[in-house]
C-alpha positions as CSV (number, residue, x, y, z in Angstrom):
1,X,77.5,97.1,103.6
2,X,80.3,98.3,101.8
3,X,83.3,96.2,100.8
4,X,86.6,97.6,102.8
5,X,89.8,98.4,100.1
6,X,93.0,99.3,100.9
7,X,94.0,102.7,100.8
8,X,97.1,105.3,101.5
9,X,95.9,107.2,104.1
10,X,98.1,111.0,104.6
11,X,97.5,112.5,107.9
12,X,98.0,116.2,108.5
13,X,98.5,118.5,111.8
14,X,96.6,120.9,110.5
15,X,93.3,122.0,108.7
16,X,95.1,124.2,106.4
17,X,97.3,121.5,105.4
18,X,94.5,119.4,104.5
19,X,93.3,121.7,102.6
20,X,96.2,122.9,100.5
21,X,97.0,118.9,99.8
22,X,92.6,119.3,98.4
23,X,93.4,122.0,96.5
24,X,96.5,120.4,95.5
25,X,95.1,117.6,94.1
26,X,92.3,118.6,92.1
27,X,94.4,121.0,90.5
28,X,97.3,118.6,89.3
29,X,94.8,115.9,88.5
30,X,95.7,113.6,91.8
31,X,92.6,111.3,92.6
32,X,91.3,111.4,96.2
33,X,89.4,112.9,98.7
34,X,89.1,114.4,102.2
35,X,88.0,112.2,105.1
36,X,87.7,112.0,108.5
37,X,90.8,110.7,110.6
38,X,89.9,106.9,110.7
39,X,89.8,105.8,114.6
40,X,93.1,103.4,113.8
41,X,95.0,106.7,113.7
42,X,95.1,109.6,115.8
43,X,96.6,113.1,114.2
44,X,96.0,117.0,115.0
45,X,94.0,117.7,112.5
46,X,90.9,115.7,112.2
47,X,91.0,115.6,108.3
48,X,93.1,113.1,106.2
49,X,93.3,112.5,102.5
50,X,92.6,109.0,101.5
51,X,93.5,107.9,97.7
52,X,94.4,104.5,96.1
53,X,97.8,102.9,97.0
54,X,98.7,102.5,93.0
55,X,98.2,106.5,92.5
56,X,100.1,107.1,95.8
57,X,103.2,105.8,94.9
58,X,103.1,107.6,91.2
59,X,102.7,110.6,92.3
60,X,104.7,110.5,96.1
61,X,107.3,112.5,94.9
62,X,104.9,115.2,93.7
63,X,102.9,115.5,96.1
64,X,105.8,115.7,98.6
65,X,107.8,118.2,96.4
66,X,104.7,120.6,96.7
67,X,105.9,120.7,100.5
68,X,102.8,120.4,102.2
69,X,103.3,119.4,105.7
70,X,101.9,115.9,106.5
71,X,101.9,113.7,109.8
72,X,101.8,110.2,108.7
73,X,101.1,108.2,105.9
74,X,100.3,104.9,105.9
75,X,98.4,102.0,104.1
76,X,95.4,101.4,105.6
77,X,91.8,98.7,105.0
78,X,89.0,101.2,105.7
């Protein structure tokens, strides 16, 4: 069984926007990856993007300056 980590977890309320924050990310070198909504949280979209905690808070301000709409973020042992 795998260990559970901590993580930032960024919900979206929509597909597109999980997408663009993807696309985002891999093209500005931002480690992560596309997952499904964890049952803790509920969102429109049923995607979320799920990266380390550490890399979160470097690049927060980046990733919010792109202006991709988001629903919630929050930390998160999955």
């Amino acid at each position: 069984m795998r260990e559970k980590k901590n993580y930032r977890i960024i919900t979206f309320h929509t597909t597109s926007a999980a997408m663009a924050m993807e696309k985002y990310c891999g093209e500005n070198h931002i480690n992560g990856r596309l997952i499904p909504v964890p049952r803790q949280l509920s969102a429109d979209c049923g995607l979320a993007w799920r990266m380390e905690p550490a890399e979160y808070e470097q690049k927060k301000e980046q990733i919010h300056t792109f202006g991709i709409e988001t629903d919630q973020s929050v930390e998160l042992v999955i």
